[in-house]
C-alpha positions in Angstrom: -29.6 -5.5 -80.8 -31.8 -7.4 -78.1 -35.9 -6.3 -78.4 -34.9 -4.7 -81.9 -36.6 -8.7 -84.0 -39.9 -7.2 -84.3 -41.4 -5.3 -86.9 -42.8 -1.5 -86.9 -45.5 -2.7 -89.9 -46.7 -6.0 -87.6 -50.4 -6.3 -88.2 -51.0 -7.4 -84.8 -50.0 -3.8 -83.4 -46.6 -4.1 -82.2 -48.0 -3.0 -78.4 -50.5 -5.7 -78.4 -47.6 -8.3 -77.0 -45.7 -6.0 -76.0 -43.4 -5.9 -72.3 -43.6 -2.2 -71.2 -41.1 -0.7 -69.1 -42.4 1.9 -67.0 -39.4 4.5 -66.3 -40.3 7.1 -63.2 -37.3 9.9 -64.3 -36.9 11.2 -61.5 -35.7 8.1 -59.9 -34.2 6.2 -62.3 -30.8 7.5 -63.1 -29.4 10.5 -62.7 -26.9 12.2 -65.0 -25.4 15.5 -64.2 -25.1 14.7 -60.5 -27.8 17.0 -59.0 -29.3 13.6 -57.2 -32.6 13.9 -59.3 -32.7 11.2 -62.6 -33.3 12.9 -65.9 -32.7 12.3 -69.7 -29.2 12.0 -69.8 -29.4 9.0 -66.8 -32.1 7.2 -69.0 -29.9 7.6 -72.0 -26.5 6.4 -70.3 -29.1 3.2 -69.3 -30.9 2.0 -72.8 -28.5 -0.9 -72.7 -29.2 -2.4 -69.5 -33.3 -2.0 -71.2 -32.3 -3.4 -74.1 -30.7 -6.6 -72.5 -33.6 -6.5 -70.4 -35.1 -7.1 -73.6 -38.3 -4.9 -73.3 -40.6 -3.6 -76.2 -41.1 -0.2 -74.8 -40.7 3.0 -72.4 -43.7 4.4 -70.7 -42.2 7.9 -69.6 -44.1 9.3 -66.4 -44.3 13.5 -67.2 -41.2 15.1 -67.8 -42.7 18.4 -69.2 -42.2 21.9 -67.2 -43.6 21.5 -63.7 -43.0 23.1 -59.9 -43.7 19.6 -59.1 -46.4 19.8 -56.7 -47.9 15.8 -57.9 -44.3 14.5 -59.0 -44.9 16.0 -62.3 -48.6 15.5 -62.8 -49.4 19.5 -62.7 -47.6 20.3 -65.7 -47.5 24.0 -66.9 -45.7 23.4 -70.4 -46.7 20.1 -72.4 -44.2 21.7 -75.3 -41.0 21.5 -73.4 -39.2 19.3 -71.0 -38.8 20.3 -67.5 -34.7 21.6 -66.8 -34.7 19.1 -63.8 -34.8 16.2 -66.4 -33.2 18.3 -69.6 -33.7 20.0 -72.8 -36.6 19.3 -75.8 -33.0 18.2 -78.0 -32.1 15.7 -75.3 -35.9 14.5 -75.5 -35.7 14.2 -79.4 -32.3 12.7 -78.9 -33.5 9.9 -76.7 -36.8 8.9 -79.1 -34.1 7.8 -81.7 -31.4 6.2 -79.4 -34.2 4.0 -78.0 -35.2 3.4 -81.4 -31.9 2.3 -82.0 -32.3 -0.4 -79.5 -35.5 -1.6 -80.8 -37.0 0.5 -78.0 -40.1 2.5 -78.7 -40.9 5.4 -76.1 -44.6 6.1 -74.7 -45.2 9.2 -73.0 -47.5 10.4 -70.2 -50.8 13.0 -71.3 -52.6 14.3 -67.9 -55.9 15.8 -69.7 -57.9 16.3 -66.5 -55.8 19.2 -65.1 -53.0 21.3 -66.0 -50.6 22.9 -62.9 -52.2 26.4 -61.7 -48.3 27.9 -63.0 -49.7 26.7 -66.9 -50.1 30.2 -68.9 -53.8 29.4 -69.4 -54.9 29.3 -66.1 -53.0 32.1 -65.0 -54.6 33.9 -67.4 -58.0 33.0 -65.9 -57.4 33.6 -62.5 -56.3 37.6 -63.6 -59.9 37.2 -65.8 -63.5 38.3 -64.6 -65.9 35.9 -63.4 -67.6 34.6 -66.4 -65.2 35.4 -68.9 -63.9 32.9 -71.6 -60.6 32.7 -69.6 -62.6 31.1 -67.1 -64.5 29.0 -69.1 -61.3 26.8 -69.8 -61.6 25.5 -66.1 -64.6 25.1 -63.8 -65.1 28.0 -61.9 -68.0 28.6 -59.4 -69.5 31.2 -57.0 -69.7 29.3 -53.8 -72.6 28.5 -51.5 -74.1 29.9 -48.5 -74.4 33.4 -47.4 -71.1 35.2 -48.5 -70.3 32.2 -51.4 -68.2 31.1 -48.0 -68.5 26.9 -48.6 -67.7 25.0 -51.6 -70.1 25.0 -54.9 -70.8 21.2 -54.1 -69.6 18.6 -52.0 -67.0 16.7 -54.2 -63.9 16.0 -52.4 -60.3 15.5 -54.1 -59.2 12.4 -54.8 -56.2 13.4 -52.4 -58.3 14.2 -49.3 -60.0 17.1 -48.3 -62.2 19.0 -50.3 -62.4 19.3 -54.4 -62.7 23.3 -54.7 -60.7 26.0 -53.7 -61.4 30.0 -53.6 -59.3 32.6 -55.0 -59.0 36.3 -54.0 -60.1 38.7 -56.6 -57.8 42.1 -57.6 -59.3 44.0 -54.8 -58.5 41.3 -52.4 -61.3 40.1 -51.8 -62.8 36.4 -51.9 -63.6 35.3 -55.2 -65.0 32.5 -57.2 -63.4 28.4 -56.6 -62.3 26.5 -59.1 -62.4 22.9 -59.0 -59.7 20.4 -58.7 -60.2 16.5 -58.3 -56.4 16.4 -57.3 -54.0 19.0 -55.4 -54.9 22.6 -55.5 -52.1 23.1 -58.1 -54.1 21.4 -60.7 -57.3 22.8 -61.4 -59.2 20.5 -63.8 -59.7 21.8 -67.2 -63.4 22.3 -69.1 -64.0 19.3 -72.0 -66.7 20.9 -72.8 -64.5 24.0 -74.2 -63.1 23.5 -77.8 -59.9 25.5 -77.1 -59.3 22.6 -74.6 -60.0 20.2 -77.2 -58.2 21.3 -79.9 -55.1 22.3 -77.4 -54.7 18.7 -76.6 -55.0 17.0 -80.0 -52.4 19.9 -80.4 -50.0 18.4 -77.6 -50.6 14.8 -79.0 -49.4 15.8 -82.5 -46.6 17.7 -80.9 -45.4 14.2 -79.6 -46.3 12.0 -82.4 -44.6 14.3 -84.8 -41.5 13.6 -82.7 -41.6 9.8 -82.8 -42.9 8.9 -80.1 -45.0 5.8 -80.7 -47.8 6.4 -77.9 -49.4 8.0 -74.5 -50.5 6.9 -71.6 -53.5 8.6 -70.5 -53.8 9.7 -67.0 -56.8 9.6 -64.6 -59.2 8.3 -68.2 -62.5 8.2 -66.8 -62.7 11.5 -65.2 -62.1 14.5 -67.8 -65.9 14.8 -68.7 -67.9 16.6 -65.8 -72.0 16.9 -65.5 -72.0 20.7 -66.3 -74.8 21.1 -63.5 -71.4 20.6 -60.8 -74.7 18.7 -58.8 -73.3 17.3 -55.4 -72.4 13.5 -55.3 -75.0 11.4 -54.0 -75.5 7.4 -53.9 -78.4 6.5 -55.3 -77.7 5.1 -59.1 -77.6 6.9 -62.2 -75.0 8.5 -64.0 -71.8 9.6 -62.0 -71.1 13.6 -62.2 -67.8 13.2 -63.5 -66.7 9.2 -63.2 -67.0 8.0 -67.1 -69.2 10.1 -68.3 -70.6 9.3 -71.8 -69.2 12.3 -73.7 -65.7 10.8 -72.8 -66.2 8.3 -75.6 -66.1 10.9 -78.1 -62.8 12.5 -76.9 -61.3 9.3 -77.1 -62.8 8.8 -80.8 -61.4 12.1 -82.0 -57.6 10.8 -80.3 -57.9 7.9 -81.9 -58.5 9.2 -85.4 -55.6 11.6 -84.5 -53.6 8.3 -83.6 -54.2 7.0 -87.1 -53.6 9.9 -89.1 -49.4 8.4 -88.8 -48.1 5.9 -91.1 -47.1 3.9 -87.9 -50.0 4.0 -85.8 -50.0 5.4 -82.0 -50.9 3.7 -79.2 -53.5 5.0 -76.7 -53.1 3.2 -73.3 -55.8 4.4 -70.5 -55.5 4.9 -66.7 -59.3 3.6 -66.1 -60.0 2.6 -62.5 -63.5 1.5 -62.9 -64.6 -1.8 -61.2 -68.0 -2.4 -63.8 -65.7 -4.9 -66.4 -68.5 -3.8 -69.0 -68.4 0.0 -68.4 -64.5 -0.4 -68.7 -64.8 -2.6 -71.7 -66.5 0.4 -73.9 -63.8 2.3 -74.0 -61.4 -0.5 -75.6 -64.1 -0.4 -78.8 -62.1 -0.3 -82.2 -62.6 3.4 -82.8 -61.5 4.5 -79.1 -58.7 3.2 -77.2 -56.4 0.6 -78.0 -55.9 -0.6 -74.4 -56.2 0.0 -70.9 -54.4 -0.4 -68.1 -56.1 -4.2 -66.0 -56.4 -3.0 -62.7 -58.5 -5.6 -61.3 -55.7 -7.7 -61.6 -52.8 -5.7 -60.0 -55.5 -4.9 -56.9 -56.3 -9.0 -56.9 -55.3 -11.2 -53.9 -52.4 -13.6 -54.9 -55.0 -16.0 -54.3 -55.4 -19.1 -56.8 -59.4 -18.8 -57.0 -59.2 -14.7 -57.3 -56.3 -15.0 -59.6 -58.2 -17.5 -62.1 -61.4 -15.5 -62.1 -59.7 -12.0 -62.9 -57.6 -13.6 -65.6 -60.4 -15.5 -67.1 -62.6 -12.5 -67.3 -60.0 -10.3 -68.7 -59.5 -12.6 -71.6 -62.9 -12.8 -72.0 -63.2 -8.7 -72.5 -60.0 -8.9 -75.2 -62.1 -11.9 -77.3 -64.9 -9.4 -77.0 -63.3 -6.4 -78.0 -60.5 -7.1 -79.4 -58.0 -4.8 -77.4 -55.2 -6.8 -76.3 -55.3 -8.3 -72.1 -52.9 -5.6 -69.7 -51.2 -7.4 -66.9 -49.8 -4.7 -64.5 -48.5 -5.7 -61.0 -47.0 -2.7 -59.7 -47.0 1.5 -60.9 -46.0 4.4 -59.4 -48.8 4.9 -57.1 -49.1 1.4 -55.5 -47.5 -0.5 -52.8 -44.5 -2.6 -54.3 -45.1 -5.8 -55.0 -42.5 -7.5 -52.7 -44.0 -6.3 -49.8 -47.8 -6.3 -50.7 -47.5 -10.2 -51.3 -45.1 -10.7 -47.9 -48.2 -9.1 -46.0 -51.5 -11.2 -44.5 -54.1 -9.5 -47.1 -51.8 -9.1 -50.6 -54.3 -7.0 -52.2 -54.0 -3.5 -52.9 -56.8 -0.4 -52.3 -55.9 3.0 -51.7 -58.5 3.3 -49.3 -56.9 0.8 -47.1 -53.1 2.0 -47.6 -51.6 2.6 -43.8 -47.9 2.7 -42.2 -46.6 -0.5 -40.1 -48.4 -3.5 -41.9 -46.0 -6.0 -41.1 -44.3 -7.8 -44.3 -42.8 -11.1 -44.8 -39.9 -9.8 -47.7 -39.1 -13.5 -48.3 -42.5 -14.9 -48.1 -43.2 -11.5 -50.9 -39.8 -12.0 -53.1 -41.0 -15.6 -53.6 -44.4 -14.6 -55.0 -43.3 -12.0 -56.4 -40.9 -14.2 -58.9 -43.8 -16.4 -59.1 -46.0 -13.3 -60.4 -43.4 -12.2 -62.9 -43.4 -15.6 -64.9 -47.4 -15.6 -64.3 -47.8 -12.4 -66.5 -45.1 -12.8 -68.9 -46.9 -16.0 -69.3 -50.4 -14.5 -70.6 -51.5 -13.7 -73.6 -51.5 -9.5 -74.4 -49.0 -6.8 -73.1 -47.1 -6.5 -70.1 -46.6 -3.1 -67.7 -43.4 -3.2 -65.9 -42.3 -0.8 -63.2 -39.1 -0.1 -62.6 -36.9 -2.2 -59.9 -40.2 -4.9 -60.4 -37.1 -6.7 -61.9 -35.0 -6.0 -59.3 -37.2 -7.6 -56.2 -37.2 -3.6 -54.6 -39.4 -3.8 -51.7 -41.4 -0.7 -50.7 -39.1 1.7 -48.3 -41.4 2.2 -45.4 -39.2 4.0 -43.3 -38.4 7.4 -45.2 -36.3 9.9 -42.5 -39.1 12.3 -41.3 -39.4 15.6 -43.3 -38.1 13.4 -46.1 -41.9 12.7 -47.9 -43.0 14.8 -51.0 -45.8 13.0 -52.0 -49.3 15.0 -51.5 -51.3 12.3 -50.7 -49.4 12.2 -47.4 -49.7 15.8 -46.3 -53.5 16.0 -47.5 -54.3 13.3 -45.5 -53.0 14.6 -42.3 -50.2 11.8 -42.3 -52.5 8.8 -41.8 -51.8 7.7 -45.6 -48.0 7.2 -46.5 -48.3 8.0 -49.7 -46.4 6.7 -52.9 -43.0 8.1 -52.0 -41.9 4.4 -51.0 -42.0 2.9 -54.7 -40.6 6.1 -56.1 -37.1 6.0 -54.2 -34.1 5.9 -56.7 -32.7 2.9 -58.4 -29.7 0.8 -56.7 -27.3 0.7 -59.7 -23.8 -0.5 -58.0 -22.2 0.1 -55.1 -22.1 -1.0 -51.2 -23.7 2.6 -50.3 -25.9 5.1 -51.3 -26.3 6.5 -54.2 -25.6 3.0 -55.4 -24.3 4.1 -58.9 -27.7 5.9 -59.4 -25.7 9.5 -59.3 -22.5 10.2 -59.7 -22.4 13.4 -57.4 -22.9 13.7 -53.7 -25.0 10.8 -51.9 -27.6 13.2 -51.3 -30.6 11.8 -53.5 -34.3 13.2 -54.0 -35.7 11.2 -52.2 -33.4 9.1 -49.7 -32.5 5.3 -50.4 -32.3 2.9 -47.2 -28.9 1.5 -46.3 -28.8 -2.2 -47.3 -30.1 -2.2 -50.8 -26.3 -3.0 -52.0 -27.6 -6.3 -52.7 -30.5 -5.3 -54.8 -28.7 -3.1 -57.3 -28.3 -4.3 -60.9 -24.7 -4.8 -60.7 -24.9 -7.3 -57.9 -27.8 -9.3 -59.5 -25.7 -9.5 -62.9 -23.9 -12.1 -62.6 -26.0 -14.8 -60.0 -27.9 -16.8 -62.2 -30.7 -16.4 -59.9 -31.5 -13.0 -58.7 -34.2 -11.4 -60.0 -33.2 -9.7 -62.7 -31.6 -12.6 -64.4 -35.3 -13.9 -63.7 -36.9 -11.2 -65.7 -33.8 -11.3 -68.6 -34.8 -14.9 -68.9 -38.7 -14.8 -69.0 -38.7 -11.8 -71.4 -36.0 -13.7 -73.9 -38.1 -16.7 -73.9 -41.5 -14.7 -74.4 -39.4 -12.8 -77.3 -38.3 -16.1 -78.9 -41.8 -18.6 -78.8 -44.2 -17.5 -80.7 -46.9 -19.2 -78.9 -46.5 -16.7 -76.3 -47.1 -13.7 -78.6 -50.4 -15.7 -79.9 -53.8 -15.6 -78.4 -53.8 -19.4 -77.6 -54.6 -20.3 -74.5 -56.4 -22.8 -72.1 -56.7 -23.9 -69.1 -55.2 -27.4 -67.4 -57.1 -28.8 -64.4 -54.4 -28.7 -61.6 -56.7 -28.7 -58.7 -57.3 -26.2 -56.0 -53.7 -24.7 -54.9 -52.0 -25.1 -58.8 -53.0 -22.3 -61.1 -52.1 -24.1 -64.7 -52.5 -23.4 -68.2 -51.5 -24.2 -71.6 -50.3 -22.1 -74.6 -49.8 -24.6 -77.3 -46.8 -26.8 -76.1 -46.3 -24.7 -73.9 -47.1 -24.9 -70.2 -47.5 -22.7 -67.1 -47.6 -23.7 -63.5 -48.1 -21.5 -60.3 -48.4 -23.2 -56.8 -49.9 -21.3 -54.4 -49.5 -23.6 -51.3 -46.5 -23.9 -48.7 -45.6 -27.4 -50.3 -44.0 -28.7 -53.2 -45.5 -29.9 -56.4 -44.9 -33.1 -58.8 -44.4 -31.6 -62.3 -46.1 -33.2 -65.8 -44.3 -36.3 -67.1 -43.4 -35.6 -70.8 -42.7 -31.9 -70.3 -38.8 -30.0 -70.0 -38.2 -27.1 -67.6 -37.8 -23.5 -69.6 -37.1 -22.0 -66.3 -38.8 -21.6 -63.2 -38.9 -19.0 -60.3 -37.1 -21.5 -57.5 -34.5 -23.7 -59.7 -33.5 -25.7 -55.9 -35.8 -28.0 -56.2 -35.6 -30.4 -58.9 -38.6 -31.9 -61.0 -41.0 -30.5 -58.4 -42.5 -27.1 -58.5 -41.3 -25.0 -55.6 -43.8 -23.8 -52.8 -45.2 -20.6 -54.0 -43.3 -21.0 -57.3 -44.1 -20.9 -60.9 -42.4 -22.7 -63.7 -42.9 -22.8 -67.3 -42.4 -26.1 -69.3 -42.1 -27.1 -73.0 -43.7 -30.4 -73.9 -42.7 -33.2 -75.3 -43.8 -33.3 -79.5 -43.7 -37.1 -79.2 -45.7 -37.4 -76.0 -49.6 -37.9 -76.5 -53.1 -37.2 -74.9 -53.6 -34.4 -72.7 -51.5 -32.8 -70.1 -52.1 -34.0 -67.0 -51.1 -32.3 -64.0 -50.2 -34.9 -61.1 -53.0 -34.8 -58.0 -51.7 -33.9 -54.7 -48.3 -32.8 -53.6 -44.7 -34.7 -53.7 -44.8 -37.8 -52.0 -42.9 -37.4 -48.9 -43.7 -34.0 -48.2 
């Protein structure tokens, strides 16, 4: 079966060339109708992955959880939420995807837990100060009456990090803190039962073949146990990649070994100091982590070269294999991020009605898509990337779930746009994603018919077949699951380099581009232009085994143009 050549005993680490697919359940097919997607939607699916021809699954959460952060407060790690199905349906799916050469990597959120999980029940019913308690961070408050917060964190969802509970008698109690929603109070790494609980969970998980985890929110489990207030001036960050992290991470790793077929360990580590992030891809923590410099990055030649360059630079160093991530869960889509004035991507700076250019974005976008499944390491792919889906920016009011949203009075938008369900078939919504009612979770926009994977089949060009061809080619030259690469001098708007004999091109400007002599087309993201490389295209090349002397990309554009 397609994705199923490679190896489970490669000595490279089969992850470390690797094309992740990320699957966000909920929206990506649904199976029993109910207009949420679940297990047995994903399972009807593995063939449409597997002709995709992907390495592996990355599962957001699908454990037990009221679903207060799309599944990010989870309240059972040991069972699968009934939305998406059973634990046997789970099991079921690990060895169907294996069937199709697919391995399966699931989500572990070890900074909180969702205030329904038994434990923290159990601590809110618990005295102050009793080892209940100790499991989470709880605090008398300040001022008078304990009235204001114990310190002035604030959530990483707006509004303030703490929040107070009400003791038996009904009065005001102790807060507790939580660096996300009030639904998921952050749990104590300085307690062993925490500790051992989660090397407990990972075991659970690797015992039941699934070949790794995503960690969530990486550089923030370990907290100053002073709970000082946040100030700016230097020093060590009270609880942004603390040092004790390291050793969590060594213990995980060891746990990750203990299996004939070793686990992956893949961090979520915003941190913008390349060295600080660099420490945690040593060879006895994790094995990667997830390159967010470059999905934030301008599609910008200069920015583009220098985040790429330095990221290869930190995998010669460390060893850990280069990430190349354009798009998740919780950012803008890439379709519409590169259609806009300023393509980068910051949460701070995510607002409603940024005007977008969709065909200006689709074109980069293809361009992008051949970039990263171009360079040398692993490749993050969110689902409907390889459809072209733009973010829907226009969800029906009273239609948003996403907390971000509500906790920032409305001013933020939220992530809700690149969660709406897949377009599978179909002129209307659902679009084949459910076969019940057109009632989705979240609603899809009318005109996506085009978009859905049934429509882009059969034209040669759409974006999928885009993806289906990049991904065969990367699967069938070995160069491209090598290390080699260097760079070809192709002057100030042509992003080049070279991969034994093979070639990459990316032009950045509004005109077209002569291609090498000496070299034959592979593919490319525009294929209407002949032997020039498109206006904010990309192409890959093979050259010529006769030809000799270096490559040399042609100065200037196309005559003519």
């Amino acid at each position: 079966m397609v994705g199923a050549e490679r190896s489970p005993e490669s000595p490279r680490g089969w992850w470390r060339d690797a094309v992740v697919y990320q699957v966000y359940l909920r929206s990506f097919a649904d199976g029993n109708g109910d207009g949420q997607g679940d297990i047995a939607g994903l399972r009807a699916r593995l063939p449409y992955l597997a002709e995709l021809g992907v390495d592996a699954l990355w599962l957001t959460p699908w454990y037990r959880s009221p679903m207060a952060d799309g599944g990010y407060d989870i309240a059972d790690y040991r069972e699968i939420d009934p939305v998406f199905g059973t634990l046997a349906e789970a099991e079921l799916l690990v060895a169907e995807a294996r069937e199709y050469g697919l391995r399966l990597i699931v989500d572990i959120v070890p900074n909180h837990l969702s205030h329904e999980h038994p434990l923290f029940r159990a601590a809110l019913t618990a005295p102050a100060g009793s080892p209940e308690r100790e499991v989470f961070h709880f605090r008398s408050g300040r001022g008078k009456s304990g009235e204001e917060p114990p310190n002035n964190w604030r959530s990483e969802f707006g509004g303030p990090a703490w929040t107070r509970t009400t003791d038996a008698d009904g009065k005001p109690g102790e807060w507790y803190l939580h660096l996300f929603c009030p639904e998921q109070p952050d749990v104590n790494w300085a307690n062993p039962l925490v500790r051992s609980e989660f090397d407990s969970v990972l075991r659970f998980w690797f015992d039941r073949g699934v070949a790794g985890v995503r960690v969530d929110s990486a550089s923030l489990l370990e907290k100053d146990a002073r709970l000082p207030d946040l100030v700016r001036s230097g020093g060590p960050h009270p609880y942004v990649d603390r040092e004790e992290l390291h050793d969590v991470y060594r213990s995980w790793r060891r746990t990750a070994e203990s299996y004939s077929e070793e686990r992956l360990l893949v961090g979520e580590i915003w941190l913008d100091d390349n060295e600080r992030l660099a420490r945690y891809l040593r060879h006895d923590e994790l094995h990667a982590a997830f390159n967010f410099a470059f999905l934030k990055c301008a599609w910008e030649h200069a920015e583009l070269t220098a985040v790429i360059e330095t990221s290869l630079a930190t995998s010669r160093r460390t060893g850990a294999p280069a990430t190349w991530v354009l798009c998740n869960h919780d950012v803008t889509r890439t379709v519409t991020r590169y259609g806009r004035q300023d393509t980068s991507f910051d949460f701070g700076s995510v607002a409603a009605g940024v005007p977008s250019d969709l065909s200006l974005g689709t074109r980069r976008a293809r361009a992008a898509a051949l970039l990263t499944l171009a360079l040398p390491g692993s490749v993050y792919l969110y689902q409907g990337e390889e459809l072209g889906l733009p973010e829907v920016e226009d969800l029906p009011p009273g239609s948003r779930r996403d907390p971000v949203h509500f906790r920032s009075g409305g001013s933020d938008p939220g992530r809700d746009g690149c969660r709406v369900p897949m377009p599978w078939s179909g002129e209307a919504p659902p679009y084949g994603f459910s076969g019940g009612g057109d009632e989705t979770w979240l609603p899809q926009p009318d005109g996506w018919a085009g978009y859905a994977a049934s429509a882009q089949d059969t034209d040669a060009d759409s974006m999928l077949n885009l993806y289906r061809r990049a991904v065969r080619l990367r699967n069938s030259l070995p160069c491209l699951r090598s290390d080699a690469f260097d760079w070809v001098p192709a002057g100030a708007e042509v992003l080049a380099f070279r991969r034994e004999d093979f070639l990459c091109m990316v032009n950045f400007s509004g005109r077209p581009v002569s291609l090498p002599p000496g070299h034959a087309v592979l593919t490319a993201s525009d294929t209407s232009t002949g032997n020039v490389l498109a206006p904010h295209g990309a192409v890959w090349l093979r050259r010529d085994r006769t030809a000799s002397g270096p490559t040399r990309i042609p100065s200037g554009h196309t005559p003519g143009t």
